[in-house]
VMD Tcl script that draws the C-alpha trace (Angstrom):
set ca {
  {-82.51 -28.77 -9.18}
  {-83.11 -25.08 -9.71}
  {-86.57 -23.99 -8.05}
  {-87.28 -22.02 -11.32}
  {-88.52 -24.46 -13.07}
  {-92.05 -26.49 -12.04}
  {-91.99 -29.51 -11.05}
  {-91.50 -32.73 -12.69}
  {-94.72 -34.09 -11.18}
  {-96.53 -31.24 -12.02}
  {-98.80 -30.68 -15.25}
  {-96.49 -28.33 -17.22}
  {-98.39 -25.15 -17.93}
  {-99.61 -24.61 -21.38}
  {-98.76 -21.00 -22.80}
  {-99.98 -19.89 -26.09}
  {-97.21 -16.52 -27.42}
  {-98.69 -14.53 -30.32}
  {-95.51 -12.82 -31.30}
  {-95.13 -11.76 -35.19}
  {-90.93 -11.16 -35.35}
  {-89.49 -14.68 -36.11}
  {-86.43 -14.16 -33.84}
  {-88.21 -12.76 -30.92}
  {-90.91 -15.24 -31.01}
  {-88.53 -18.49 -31.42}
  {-86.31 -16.65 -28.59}
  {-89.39 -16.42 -26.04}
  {-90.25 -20.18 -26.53}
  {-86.98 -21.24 -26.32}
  {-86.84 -19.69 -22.89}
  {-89.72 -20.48 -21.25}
  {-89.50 -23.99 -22.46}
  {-86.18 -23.86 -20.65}
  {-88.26 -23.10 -17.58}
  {-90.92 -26.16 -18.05}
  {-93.61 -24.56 -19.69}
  {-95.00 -25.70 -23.41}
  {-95.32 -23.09 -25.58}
  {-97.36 -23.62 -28.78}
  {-96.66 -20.20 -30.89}
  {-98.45 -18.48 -33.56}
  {-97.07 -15.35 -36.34}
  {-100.53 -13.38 -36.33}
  {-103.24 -12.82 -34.86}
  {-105.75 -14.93 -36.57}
  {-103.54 -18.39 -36.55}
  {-103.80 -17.30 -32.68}
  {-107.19 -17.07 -32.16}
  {-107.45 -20.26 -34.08}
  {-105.05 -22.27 -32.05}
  {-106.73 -21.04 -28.59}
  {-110.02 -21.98 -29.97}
  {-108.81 -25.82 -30.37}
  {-106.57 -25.88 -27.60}
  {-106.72 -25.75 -23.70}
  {-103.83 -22.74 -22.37}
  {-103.16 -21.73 -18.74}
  {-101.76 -18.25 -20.24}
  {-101.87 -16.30 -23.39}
  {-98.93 -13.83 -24.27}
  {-99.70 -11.60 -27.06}
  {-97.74 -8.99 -28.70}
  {-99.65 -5.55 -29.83}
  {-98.91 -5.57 -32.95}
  {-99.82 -8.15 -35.21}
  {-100.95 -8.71 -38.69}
  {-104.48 -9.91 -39.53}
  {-106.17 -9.78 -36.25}
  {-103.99 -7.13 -33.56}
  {-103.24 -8.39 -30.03}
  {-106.17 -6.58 -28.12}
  {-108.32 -7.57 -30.71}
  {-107.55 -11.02 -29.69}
  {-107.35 -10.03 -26.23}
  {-110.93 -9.20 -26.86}
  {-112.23 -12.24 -28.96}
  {-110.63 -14.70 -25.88}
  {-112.56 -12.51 -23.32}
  {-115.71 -13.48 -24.75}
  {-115.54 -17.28 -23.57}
  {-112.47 -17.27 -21.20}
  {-110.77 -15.63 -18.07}
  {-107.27 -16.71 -18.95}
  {-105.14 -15.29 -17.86}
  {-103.28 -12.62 -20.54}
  {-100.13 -10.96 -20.97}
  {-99.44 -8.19 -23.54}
  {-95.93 -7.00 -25.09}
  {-95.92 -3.68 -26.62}
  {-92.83 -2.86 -28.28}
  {-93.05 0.93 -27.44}
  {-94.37 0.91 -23.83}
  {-97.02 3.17 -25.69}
  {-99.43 4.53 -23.34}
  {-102.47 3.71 -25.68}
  {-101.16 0.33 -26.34}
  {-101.28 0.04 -22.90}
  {-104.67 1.28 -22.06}
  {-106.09 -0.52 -24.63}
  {-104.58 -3.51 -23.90}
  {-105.84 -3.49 -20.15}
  {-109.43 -1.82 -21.11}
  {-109.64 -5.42 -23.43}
  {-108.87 -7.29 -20.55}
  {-105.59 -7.87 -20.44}
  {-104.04 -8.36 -16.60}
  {-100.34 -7.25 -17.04}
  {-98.08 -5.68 -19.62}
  {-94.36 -6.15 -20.29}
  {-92.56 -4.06 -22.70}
  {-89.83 -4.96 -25.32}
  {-87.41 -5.84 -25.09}
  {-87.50 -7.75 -21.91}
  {-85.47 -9.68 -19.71}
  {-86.65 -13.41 -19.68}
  {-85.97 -13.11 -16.02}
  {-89.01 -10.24 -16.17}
  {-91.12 -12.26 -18.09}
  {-90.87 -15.38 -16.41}
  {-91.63 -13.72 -12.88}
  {-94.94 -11.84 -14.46}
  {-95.71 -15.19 -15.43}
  {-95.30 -16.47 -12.09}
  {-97.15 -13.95 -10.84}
  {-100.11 -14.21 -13.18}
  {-100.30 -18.14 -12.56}
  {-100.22 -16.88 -8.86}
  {-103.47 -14.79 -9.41}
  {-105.05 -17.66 -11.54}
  {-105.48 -19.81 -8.54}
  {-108.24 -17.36 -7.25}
  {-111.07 -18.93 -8.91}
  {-114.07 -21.34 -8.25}
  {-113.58 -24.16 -6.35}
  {-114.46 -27.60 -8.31}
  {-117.66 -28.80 -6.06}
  {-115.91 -32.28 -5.57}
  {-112.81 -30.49 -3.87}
  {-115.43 -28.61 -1.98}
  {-117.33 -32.02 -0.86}
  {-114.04 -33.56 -0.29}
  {-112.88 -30.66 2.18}
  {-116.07 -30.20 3.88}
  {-118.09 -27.10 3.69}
  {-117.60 -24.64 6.24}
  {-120.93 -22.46 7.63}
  {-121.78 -19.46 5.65}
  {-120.52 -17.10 8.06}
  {-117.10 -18.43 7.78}
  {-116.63 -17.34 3.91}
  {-119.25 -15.41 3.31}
  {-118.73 -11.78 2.71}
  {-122.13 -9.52 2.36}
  {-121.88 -5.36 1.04}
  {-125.00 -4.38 0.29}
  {-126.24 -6.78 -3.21}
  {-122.36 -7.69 -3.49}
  {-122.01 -11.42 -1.77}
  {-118.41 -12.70 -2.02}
  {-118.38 -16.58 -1.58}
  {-114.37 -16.36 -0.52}
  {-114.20 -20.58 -0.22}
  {-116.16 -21.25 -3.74}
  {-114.39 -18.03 -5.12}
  {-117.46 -16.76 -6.62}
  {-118.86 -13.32 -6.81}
  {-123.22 -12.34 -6.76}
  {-124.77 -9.02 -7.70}
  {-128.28 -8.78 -6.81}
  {-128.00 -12.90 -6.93}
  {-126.67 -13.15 -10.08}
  {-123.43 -14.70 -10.72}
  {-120.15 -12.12 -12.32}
  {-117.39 -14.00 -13.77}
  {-113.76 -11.96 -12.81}
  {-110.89 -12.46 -14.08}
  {-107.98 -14.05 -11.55}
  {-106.98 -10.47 -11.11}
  {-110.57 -9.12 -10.85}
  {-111.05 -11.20 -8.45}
  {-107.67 -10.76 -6.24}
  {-108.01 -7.11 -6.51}
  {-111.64 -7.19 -5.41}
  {-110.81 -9.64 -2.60}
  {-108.02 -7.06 -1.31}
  {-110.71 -4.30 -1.05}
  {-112.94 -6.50 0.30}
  {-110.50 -7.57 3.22}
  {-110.10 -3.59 4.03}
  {-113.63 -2.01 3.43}
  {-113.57 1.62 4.18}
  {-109.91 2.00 4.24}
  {-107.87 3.81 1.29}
  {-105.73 1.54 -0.52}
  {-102.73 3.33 -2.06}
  {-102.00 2.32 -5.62}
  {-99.00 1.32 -4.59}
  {-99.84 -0.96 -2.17}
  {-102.33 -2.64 -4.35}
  {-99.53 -3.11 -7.25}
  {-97.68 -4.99 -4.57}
  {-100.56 -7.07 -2.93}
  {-102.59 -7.69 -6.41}
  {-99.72 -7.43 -8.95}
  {-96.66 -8.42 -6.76}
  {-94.38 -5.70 -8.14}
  {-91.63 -5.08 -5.76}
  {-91.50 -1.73 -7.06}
  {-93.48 1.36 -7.80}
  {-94.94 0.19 -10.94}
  {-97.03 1.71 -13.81}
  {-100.02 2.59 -11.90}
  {-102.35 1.97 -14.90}
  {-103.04 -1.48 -14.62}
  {-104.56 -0.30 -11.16}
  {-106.75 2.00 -12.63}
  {-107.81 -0.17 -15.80}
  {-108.40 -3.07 -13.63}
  {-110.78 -0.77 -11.21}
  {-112.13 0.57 -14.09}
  {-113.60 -3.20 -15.19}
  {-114.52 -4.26 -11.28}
  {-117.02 -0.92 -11.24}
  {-118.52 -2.03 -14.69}
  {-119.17 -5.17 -13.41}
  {-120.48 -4.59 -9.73}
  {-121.53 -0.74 -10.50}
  {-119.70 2.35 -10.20}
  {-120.57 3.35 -6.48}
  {-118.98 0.65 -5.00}
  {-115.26 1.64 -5.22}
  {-114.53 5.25 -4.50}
  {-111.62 7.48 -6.08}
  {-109.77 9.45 -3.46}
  {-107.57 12.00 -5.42}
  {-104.09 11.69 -4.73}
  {-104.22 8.72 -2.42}
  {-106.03 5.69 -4.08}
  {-109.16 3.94 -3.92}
  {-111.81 2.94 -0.76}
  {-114.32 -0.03 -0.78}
  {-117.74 0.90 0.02}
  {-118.79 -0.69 2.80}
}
mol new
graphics top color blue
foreach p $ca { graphics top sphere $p radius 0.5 }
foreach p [lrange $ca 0 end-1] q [lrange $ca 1 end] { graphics top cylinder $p $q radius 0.2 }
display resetview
């Protein structure tokens, strides 16, 4: 059996596409149903929102451009209440699709048309990142807790608890997004050190190429809004440092 597609034993994962051409959208579902996953589909934005609001989904995909209610502002309304994690399609690759689409909280972009192939691996990829997030308390009790030291990690009022996969400013609990979370992890594993945005595509993201930089910047852009401003530093031309 082809290792593309999960596991029989395995929950299949539950993907909710927001994609208003008729072709395009039966065309995704098709595929990644291929691949194992259940796809439940919607035509516009609002029918969407709906269906995420009744439903459990391991992933959303949504397309920019929609009638009723737009992909980022759905993007935006599934923010409020959930850290799924999100995909957007733009048709055009525009740039303020794209920034938009990130500054709403999106974690990735593809553009259209793409190669199943390419979606199917930013899935991946996304699932990937999803798994960085708080440990159920019974799977803690069950594996026993390790000593504070051991996961730990203290900057200043930033405490990263890297076993319960929880983040404290000034005590007070931040929810991240999987990617938040990866990406703050990575700085946090080389404080004072500049991180090229390269490098952090291919740690964070996974892209095995020199991809579009501003999901790098975007996603910094949300960490410094959530654990202030001064704690990662631009360095022109090169990248970004964590504070120690």
């Amino acid at each position: 059996m082809s290792s593309s597609v999960p596991a029989a034993s395995s929950p299949p994962v539950r993907v909710l596409l927001v994609e208003d051409d008729d072709l395009m959208r039966r065309s995704f579902a098709i595929a990644l149903e291929r691949y194992g996953y259940r796809v439940r589909a919607a035509a516009d934005g609002l029918t969407g929102l709906e269906l995420f609001r009744d439903e459990d989904f391991d992933l959303l995909i949504l397309d920019v451009m929609l009638p009723g209610l737009d992909g980022i502002g759905l993007c935006r309304r599934a923010r409020e209440t959930s850290l799924v994690p999100i995909l957007m399609m733009s048709a055009r690759g525009d740039g303020l699709d794209v920034v938009a689409g990130l500054e709403a909280g999106a974690d990735d972009y593809v553009v259209k048309p793409v190669d199943t192939s390419v979606l199917v691996a930013r899935i991946r990829s996304l699932l990937r990142r999803a798994a960085y997030g708080p440990v159920p308390q019974a799977e803690r009790a069950a594996g026993g807790e390790p000593s504070r030291e051991e996961h730990v990690l203290v900057f200043g009022d930033l405490t990263i608890d890297t076993a319960g996969m929880e983040v404290f400013v000034s005590g007070g609990r931040v929810a991240l997004t999987p990617t938040e979370l990866k990406l703050l992890l990575e700085f946090a594993a080389h404080p004072g050190v500049v991180l090229e945005r390269h490098t952090l595509l291919r740690e964070v993201w996974e892209y095995g190429w020199d991809g579009d930089s501003r999901v790098v910047d975007l996603c910094v852009q949300r960490l410094r809004r959530k654990l202030g401003r001064e704690r990662i530093e631009t360095v022109r031309g090169f990248g970004y440092k964590f504070r120690r």
